[in-house]
Biopython code that builds the backbone (N, CA, C, O; Angstrom):
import numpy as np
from Bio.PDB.StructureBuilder import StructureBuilder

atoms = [
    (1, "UNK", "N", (-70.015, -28.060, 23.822)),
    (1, "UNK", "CA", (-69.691, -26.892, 23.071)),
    (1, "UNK", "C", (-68.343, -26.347, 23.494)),
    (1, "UNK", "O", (-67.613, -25.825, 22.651)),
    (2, "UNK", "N", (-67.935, -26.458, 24.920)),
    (2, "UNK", "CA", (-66.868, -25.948, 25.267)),
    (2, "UNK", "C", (-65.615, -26.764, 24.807)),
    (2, "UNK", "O", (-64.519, -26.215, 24.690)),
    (3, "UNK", "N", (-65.825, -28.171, 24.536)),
    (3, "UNK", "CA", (-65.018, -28.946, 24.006)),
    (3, "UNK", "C", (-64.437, -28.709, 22.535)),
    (3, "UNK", "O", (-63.319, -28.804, 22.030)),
    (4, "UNK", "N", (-65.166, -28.507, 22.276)),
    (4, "UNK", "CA", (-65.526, -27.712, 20.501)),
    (4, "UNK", "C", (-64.907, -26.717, 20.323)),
    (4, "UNK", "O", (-64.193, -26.575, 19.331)),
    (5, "UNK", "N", (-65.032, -25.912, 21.144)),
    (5, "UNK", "CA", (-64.252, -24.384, 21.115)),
    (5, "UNK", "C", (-62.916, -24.541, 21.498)),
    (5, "UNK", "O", (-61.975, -23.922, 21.002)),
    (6, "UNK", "N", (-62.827, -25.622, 22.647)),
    (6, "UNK", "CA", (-61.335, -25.626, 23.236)),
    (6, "UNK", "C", (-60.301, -26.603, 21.820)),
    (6, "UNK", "O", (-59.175, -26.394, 21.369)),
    (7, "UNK", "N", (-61.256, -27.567, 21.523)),
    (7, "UNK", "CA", (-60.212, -27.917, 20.587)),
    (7, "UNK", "C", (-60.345, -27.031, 19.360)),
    (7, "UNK", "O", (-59.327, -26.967, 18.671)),
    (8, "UNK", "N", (-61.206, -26.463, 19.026)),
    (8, "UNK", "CA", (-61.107, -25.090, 18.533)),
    (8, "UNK", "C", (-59.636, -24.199, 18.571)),
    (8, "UNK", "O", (-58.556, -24.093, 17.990)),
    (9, "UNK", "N", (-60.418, -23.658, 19.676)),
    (9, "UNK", "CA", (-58.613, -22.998, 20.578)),
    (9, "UNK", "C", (-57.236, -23.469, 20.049)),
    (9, "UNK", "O", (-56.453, -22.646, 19.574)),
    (10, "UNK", "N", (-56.904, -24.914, 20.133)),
    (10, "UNK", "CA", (-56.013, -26.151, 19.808)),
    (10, "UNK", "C", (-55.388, -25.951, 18.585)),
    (10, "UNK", "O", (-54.205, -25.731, 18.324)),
    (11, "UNK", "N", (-56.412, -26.065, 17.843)),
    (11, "UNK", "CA", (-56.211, -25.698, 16.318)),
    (11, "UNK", "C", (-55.397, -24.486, 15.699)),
    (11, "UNK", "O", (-54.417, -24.415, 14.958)),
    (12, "UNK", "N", (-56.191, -23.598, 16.299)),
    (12, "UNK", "CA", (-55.521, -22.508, 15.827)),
    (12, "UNK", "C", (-54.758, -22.473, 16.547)),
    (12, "UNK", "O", (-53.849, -21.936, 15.914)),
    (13, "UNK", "N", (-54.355, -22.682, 17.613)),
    (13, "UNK", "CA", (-53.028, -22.239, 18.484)),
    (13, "UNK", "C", (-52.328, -23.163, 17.439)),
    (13, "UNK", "O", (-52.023, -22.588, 16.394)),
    (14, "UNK", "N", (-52.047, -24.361, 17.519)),
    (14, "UNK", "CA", (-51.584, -25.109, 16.421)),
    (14, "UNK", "C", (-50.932, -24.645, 14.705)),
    (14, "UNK", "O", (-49.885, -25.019, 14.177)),
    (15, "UNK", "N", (-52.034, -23.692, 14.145)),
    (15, "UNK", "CA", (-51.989, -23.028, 13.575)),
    (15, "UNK", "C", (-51.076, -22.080, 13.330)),
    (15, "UNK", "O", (-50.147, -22.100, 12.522)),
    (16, "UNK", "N", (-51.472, -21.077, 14.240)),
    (16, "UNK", "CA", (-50.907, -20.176, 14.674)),
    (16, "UNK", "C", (-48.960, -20.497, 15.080)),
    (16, "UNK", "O", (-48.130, -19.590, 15.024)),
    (17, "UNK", "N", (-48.710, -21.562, 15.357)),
    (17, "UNK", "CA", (-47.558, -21.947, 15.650)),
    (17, "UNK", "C", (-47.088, -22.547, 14.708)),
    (17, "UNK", "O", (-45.899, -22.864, 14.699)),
    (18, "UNK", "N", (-48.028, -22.870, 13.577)),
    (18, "UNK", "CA", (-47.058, -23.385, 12.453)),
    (18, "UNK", "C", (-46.326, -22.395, 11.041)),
    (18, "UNK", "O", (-45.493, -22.558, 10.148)),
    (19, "UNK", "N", (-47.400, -21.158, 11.625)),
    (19, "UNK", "CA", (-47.661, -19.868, 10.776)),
    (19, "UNK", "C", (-45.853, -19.060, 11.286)),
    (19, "UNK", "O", (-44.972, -18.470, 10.660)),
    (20, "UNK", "N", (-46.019, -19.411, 12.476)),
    (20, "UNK", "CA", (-44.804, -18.459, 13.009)),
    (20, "UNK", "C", (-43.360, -19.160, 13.002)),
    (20, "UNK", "O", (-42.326, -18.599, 13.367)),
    (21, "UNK", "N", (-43.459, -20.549, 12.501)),
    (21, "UNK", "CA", (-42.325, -21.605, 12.563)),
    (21, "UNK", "C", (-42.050, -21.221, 10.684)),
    (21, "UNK", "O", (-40.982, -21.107, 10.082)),
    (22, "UNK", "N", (-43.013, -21.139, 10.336)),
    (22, "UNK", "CA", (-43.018, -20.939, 8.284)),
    (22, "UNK", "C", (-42.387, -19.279, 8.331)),
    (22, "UNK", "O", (-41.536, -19.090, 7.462)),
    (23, "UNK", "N", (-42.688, -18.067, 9.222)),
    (23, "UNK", "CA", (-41.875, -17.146, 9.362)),
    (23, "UNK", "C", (-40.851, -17.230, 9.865)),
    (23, "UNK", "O", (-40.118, -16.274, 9.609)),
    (24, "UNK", "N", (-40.287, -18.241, 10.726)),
    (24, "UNK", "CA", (-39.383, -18.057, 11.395)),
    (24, "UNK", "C", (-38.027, -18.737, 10.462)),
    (24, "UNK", "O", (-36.799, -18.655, 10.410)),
    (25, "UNK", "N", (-39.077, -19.391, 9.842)),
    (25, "UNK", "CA", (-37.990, -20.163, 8.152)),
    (25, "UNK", "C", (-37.881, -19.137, 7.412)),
    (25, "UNK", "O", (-36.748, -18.687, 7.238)),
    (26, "UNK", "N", (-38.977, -18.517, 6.802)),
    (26, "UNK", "CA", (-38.337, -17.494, 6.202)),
    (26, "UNK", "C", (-37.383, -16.584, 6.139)),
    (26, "UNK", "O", (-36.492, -16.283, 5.345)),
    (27, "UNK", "N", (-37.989, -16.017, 7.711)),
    (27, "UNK", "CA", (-36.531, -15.156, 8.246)),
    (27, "UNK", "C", (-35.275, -15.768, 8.231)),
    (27, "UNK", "O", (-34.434, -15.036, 7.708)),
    (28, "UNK", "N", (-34.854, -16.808, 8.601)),
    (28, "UNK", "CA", (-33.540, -17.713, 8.784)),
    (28, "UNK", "C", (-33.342, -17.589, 7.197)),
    (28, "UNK", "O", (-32.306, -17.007, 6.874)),
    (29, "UNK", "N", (-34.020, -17.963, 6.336)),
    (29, "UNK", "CA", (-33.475, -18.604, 5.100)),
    (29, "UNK", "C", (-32.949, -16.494, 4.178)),
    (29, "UNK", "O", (-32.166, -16.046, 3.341)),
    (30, "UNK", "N", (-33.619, -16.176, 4.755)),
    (30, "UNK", "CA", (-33.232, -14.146, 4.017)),
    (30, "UNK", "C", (-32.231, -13.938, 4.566)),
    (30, "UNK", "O", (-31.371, -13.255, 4.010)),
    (31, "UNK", "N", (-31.971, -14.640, 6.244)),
    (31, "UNK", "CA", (-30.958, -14.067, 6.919)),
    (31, "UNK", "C", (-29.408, -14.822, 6.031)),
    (31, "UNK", "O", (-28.490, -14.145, 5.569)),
    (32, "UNK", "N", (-29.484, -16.110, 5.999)),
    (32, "UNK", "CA", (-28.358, -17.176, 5.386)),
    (32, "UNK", "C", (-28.261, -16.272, 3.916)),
    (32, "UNK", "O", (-27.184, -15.992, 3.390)),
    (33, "UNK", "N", (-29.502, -15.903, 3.405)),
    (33, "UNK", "CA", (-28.809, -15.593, 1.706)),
    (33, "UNK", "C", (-28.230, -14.201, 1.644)),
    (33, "UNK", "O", (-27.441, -13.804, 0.786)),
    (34, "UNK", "N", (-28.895, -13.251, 3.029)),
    (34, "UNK", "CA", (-27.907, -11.741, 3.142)),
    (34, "UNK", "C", (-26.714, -12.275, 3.072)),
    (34, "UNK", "O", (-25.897, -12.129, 2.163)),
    (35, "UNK", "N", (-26.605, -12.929, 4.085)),
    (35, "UNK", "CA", (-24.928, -13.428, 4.939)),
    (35, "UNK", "C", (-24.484, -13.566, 3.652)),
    (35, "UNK", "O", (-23.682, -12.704, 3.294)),
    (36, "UNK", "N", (-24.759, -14.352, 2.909)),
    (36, "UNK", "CA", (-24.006, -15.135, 1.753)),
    (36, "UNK", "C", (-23.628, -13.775, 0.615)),
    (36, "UNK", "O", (-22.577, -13.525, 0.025)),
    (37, "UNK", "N", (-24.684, -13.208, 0.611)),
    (37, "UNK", "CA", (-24.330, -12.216, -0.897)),
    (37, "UNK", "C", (-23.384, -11.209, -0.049)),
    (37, "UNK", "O", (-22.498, -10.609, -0.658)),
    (38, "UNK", "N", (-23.576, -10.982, 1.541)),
    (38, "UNK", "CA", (-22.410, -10.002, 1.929)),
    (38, "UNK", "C", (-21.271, -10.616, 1.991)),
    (38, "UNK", "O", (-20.255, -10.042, 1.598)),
    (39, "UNK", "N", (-21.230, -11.969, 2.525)),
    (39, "UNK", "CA", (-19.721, -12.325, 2.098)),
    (39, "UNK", "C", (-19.466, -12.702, 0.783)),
    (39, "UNK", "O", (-18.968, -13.815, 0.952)),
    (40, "UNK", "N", (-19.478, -12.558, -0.082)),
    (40, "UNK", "CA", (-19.430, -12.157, -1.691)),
    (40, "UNK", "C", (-19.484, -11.193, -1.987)),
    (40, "UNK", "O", (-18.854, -11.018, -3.029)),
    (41, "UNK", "N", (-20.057, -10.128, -1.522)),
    (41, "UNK", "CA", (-19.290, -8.458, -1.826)),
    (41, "UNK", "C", (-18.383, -8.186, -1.103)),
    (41, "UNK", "O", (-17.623, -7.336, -1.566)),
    (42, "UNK", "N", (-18.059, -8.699, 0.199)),
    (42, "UNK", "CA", (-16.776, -8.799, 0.966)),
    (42, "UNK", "C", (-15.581, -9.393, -0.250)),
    (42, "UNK", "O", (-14.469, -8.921, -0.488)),
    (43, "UNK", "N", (-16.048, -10.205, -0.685)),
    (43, "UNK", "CA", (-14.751, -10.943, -1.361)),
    (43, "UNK", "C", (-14.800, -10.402, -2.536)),
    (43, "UNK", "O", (-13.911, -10.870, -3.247)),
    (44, "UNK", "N", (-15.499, -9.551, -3.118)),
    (44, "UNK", "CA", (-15.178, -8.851, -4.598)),
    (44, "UNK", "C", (-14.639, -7.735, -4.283)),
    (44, "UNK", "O", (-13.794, -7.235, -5.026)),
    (45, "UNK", "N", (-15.179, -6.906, -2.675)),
    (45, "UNK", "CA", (-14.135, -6.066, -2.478)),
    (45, "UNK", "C", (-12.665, -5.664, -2.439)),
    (45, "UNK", "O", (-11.970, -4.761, -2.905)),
    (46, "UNK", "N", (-12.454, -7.084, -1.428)),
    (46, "UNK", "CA", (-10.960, -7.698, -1.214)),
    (46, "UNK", "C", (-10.622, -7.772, -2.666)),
    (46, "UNK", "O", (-9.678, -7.131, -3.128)),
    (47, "UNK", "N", (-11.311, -8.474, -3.322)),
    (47, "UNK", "CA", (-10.026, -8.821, -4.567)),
    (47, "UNK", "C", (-10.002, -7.513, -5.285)),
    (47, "UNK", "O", (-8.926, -7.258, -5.825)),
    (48, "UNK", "N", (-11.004, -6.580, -5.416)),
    (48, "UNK", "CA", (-10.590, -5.277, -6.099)),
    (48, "UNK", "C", (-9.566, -4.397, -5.175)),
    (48, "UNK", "O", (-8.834, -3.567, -5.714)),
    (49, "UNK", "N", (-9.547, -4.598, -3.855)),
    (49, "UNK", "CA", (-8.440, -3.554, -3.154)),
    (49, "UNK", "C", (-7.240, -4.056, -3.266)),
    (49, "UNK", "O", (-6.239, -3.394, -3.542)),
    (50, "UNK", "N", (-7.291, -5.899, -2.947)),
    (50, "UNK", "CA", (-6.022, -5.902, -3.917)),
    (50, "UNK", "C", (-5.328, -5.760, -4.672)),
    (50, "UNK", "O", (-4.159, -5.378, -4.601)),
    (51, "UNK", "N", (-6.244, -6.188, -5.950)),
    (51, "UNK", "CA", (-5.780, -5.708, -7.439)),
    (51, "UNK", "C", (-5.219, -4.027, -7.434)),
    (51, "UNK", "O", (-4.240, -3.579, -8.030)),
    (52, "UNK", "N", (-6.122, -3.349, -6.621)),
    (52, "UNK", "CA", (-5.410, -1.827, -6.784)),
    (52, "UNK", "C", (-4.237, -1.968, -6.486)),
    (52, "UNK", "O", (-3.363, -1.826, -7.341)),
    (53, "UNK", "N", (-3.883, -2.357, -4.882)),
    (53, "UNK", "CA", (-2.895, -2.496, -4.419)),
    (53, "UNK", "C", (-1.771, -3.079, -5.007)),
    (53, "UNK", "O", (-0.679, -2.512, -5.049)),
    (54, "UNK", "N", (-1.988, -4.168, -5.455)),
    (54, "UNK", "CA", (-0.772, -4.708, -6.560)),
    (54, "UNK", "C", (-0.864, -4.001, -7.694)),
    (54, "UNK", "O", (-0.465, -4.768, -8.571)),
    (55, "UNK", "N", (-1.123, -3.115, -8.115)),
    (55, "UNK", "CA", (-0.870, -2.165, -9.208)),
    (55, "UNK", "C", (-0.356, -1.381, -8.823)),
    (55, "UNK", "O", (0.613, -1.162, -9.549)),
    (56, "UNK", "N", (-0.419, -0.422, -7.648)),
    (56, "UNK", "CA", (0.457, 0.453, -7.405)),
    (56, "UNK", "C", (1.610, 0.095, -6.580)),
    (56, "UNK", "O", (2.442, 0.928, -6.223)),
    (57, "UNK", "N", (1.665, -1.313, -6.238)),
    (57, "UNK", "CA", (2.802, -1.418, -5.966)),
    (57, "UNK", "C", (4.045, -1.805, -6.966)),
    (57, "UNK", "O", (5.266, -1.684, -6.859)),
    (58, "UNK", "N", (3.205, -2.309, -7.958)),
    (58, "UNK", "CA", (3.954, -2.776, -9.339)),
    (58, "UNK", "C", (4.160, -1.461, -9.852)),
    (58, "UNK", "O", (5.112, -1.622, -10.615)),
    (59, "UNK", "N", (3.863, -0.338, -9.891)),
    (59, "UNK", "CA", (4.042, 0.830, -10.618)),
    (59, "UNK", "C", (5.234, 1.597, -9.793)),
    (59, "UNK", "O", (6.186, 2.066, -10.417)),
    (60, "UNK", "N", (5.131, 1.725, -8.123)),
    (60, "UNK", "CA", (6.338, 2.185, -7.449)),
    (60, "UNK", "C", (7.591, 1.312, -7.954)),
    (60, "UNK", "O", (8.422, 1.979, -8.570)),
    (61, "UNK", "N", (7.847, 0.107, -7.827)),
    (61, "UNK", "CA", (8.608, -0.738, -8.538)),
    (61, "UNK", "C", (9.047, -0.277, -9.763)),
    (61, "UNK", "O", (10.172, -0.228, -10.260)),
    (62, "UNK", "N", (7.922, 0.061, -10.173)),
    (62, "UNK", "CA", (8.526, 0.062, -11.714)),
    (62, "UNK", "C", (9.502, 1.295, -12.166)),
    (62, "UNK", "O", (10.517, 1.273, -12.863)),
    (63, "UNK", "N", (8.784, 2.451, -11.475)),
    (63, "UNK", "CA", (9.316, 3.714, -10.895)),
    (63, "UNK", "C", (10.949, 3.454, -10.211)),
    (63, "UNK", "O", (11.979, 3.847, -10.760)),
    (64, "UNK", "N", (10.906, 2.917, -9.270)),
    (64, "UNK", "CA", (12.745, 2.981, -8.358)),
    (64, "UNK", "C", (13.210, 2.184, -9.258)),
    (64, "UNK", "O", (14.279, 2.567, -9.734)),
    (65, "UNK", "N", (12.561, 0.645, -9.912)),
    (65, "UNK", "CA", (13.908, 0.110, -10.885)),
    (65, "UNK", "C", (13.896, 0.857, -12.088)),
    (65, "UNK", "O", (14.800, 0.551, -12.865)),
    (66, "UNK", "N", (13.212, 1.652, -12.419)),
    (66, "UNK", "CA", (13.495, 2.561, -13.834)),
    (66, "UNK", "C", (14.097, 3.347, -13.383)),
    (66, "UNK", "O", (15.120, 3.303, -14.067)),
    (67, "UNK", "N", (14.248, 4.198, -12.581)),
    (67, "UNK", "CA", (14.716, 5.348, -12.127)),
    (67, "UNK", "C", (16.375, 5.362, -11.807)),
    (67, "UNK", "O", (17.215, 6.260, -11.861)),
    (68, "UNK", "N", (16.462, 3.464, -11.330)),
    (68, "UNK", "CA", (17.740, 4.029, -11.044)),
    (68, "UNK", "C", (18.737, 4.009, -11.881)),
    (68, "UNK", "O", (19.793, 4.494, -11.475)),
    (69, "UNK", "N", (18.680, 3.387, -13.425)),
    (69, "UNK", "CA", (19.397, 4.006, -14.365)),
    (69, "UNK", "C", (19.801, 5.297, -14.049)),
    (69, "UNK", "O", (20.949, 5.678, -13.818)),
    (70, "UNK", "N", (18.716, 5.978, -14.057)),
    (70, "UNK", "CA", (18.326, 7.476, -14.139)),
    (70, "UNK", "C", (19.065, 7.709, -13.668)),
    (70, "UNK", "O", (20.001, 8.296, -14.209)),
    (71, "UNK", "N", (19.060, 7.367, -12.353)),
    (71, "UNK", "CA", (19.807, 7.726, -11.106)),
    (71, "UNK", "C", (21.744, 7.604, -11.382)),
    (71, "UNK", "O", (22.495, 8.503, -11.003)),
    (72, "UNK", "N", (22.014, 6.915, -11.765)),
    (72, "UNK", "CA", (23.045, 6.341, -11.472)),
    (72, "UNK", "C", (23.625, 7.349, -12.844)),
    (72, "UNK", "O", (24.835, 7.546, -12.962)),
    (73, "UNK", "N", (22.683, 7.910, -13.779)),
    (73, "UNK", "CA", (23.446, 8.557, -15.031)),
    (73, "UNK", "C", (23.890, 9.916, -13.965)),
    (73, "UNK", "O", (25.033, 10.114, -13.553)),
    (74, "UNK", "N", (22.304, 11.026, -13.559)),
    (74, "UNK", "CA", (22.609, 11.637, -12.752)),
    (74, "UNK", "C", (23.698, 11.473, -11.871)),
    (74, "UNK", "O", (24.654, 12.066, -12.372)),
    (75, "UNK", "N", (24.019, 10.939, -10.772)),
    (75, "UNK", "CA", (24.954, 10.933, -9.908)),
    (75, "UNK", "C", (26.388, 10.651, -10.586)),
    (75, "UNK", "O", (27.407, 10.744, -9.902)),
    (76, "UNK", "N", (26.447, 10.239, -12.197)),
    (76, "UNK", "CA", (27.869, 9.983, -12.923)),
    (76, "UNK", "C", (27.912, 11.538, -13.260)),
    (76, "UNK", "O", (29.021, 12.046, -13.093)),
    (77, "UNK", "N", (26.965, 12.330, -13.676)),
    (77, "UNK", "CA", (27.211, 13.583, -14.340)),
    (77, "UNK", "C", (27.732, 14.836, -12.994)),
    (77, "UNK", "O", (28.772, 15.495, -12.955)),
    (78, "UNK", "N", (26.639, 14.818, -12.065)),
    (78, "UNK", "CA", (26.933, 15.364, -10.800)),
    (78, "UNK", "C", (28.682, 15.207, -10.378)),
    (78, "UNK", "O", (29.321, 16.184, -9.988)),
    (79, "UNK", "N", (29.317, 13.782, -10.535)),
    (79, "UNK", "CA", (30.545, 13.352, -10.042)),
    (79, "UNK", "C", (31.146, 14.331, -11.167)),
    (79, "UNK", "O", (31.709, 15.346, -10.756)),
    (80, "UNK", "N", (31.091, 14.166, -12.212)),
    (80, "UNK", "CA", (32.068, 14.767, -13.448)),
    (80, "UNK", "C", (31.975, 16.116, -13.270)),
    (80, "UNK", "O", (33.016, 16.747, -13.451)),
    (81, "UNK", "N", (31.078, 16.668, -12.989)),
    (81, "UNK", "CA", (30.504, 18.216, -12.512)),
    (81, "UNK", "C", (31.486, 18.355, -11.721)),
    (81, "UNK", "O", (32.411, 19.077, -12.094)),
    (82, "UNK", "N", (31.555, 17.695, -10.400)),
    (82, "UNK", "CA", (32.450, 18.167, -9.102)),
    (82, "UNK", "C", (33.935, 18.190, -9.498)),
    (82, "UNK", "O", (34.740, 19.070, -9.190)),
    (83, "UNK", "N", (34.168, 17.121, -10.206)),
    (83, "UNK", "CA", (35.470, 16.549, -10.525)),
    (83, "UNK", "C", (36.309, 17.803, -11.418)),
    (83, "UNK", "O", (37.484, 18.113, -11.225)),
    (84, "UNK", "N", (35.487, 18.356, -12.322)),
    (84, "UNK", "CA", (35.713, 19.802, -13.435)),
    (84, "UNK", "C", (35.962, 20.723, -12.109)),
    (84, "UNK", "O", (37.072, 21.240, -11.987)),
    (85, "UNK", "N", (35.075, 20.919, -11.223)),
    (85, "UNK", "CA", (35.416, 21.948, -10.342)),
    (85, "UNK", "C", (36.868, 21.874, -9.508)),
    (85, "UNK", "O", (37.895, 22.516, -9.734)),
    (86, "UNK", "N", (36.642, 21.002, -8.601)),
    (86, "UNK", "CA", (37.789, 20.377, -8.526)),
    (86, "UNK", "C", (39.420, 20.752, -9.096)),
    (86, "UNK", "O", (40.404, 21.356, -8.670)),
    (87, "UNK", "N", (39.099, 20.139, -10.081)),
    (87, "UNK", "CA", (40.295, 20.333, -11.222)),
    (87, "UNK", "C", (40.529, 22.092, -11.717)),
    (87, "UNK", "O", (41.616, 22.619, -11.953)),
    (88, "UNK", "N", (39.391, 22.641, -11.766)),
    (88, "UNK", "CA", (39.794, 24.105, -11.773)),
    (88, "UNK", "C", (40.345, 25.098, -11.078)),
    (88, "UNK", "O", (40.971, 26.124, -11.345)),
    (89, "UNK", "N", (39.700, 24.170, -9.464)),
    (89, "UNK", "CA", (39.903, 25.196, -8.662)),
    (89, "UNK", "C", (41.890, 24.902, -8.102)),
    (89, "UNK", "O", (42.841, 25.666, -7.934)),
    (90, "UNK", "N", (41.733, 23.702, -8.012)),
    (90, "UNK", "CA", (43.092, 23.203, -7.960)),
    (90, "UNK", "C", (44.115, 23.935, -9.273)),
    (90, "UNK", "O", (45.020, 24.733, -9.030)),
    (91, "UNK", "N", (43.782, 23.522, -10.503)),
    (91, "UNK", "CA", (44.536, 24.632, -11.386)),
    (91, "UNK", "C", (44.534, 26.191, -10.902)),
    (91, "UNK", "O", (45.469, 26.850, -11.358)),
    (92, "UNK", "N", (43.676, 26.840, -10.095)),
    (92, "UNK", "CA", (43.595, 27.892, -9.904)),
    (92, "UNK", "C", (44.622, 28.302, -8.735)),
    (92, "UNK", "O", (45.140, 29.415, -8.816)),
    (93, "UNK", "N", (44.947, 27.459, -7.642)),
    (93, "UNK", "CA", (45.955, 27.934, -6.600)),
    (93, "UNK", "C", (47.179, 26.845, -7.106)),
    (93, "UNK", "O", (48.126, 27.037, -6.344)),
    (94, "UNK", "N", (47.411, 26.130, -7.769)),
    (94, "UNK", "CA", (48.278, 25.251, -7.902)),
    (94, "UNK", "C", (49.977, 26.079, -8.022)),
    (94, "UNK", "O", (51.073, 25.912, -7.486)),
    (95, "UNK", "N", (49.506, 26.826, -8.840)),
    (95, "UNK", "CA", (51.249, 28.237, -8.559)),
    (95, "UNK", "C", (51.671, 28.507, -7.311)),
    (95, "UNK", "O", (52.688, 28.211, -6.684)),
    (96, "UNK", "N", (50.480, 29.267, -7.013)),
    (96, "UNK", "CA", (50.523, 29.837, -5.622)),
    (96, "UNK", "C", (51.216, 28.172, -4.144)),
    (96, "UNK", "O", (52.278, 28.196, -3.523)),
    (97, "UNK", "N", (50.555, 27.487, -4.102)),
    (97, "UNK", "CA", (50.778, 26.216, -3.275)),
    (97, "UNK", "C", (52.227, 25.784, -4.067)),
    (97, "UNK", "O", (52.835, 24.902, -3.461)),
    (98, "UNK", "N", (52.708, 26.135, -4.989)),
    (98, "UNK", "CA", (54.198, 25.776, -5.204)),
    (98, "UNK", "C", (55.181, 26.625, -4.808)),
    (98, "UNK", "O", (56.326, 26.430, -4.401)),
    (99, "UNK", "N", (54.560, 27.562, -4.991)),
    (99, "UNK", "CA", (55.405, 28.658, -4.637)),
    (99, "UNK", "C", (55.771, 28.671, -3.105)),
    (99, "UNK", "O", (56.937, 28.735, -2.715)),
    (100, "UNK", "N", (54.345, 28.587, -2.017)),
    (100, "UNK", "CA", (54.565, 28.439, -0.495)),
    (100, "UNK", "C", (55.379, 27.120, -0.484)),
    (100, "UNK", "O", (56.538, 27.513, -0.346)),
    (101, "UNK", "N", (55.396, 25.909, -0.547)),
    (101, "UNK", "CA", (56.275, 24.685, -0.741)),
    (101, "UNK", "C", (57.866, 25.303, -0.752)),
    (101, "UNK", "O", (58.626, 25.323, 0.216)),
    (102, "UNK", "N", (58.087, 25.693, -1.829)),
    (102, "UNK", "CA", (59.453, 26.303, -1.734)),
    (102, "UNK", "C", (59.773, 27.315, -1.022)),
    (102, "UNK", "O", (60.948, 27.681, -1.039)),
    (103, "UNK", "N", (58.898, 27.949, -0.298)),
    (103, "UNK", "CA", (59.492, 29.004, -0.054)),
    (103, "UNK", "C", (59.816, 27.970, 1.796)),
    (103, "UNK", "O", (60.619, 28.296, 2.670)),
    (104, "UNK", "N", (58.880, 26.792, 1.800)),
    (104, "UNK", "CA", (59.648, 26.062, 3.418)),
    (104, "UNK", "C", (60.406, 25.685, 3.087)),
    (104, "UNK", "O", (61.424, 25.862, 3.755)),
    (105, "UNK", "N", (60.480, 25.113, 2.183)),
    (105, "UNK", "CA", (61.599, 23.882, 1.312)),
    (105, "UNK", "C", (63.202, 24.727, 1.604)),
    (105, "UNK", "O", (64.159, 24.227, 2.194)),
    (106, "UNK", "N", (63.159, 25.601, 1.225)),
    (106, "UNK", "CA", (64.316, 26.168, 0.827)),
    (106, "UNK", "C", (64.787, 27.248, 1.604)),
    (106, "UNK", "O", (65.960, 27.609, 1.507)),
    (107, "UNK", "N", (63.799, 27.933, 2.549)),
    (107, "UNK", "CA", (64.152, 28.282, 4.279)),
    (107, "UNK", "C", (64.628, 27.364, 4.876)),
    (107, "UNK", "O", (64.339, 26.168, 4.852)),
    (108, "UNK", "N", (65.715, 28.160, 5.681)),
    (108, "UNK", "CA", (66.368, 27.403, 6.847)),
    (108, "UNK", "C", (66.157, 28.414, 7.934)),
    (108, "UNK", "O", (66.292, 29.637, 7.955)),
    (109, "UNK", "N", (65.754, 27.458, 8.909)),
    (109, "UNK", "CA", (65.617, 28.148, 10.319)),
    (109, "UNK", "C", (66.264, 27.840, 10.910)),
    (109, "UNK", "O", (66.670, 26.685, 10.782)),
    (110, "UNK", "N", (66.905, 28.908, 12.209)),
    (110, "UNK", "CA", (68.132, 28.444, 13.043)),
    (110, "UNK", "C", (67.763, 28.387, 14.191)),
    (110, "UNK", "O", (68.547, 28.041, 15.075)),
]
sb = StructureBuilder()
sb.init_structure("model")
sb.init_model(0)
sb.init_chain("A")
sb.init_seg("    ")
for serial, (resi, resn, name, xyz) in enumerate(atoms, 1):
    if name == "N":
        sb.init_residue(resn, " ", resi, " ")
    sb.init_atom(name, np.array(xyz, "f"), 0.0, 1.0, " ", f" {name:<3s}", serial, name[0])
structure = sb.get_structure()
């Protein structure tokens, strides 16, 4: 009887170890298909932060090479701005600065 029971025992230990080898597959095989679907939302992430990223970098781009038309009209109008001043203010003492000119010009000091 004790033989009976012990290979009894056998069995189910047997059992019992094939029960926990069929979980231990399971677990492995949930663990491999997490892994897998997280690195696949890893990589749909990446390609969407890229894609942002190359959009707004294509849009700054697009921004400084549009702009610097812009730019370059501005800084022609700004120049013509200064250049009017310039020219006025110079018309404005231009008598006067002829007048001091001659008045060394045509002093003599002894």
């Amino acid at each position: 009887m004790e033989s009976s029971r012990g290979q009894n025992g056998i069995q189910l230990l047997l059992a019992a170890e094939q029960e926990a080898q069929h979980i231990v597959n399971t677990a492995r095989t949930a663990k491999q298909a997490r892994l897998k679907q997280a690195k696949d939302e890893a990589a749909k992430d990446i390609a969407e932060f890229r894609a942002q990223m190359e959009a707004e970098f294509q849009r700054k781009l697009e921004e400084t090479s549009g702009d610097s038309g812009a730019n370059v009209k501005r800084l022609e109008k700004e120049t013509d701005e200064k250049i009017q001043q310039l020219k006025i203010q110079a018309a404005d003492i231009s008598h006067e600065v002829v007048q001091m000119l001659l008045k060394y010009v045509t002093t003599v000091n002894k």
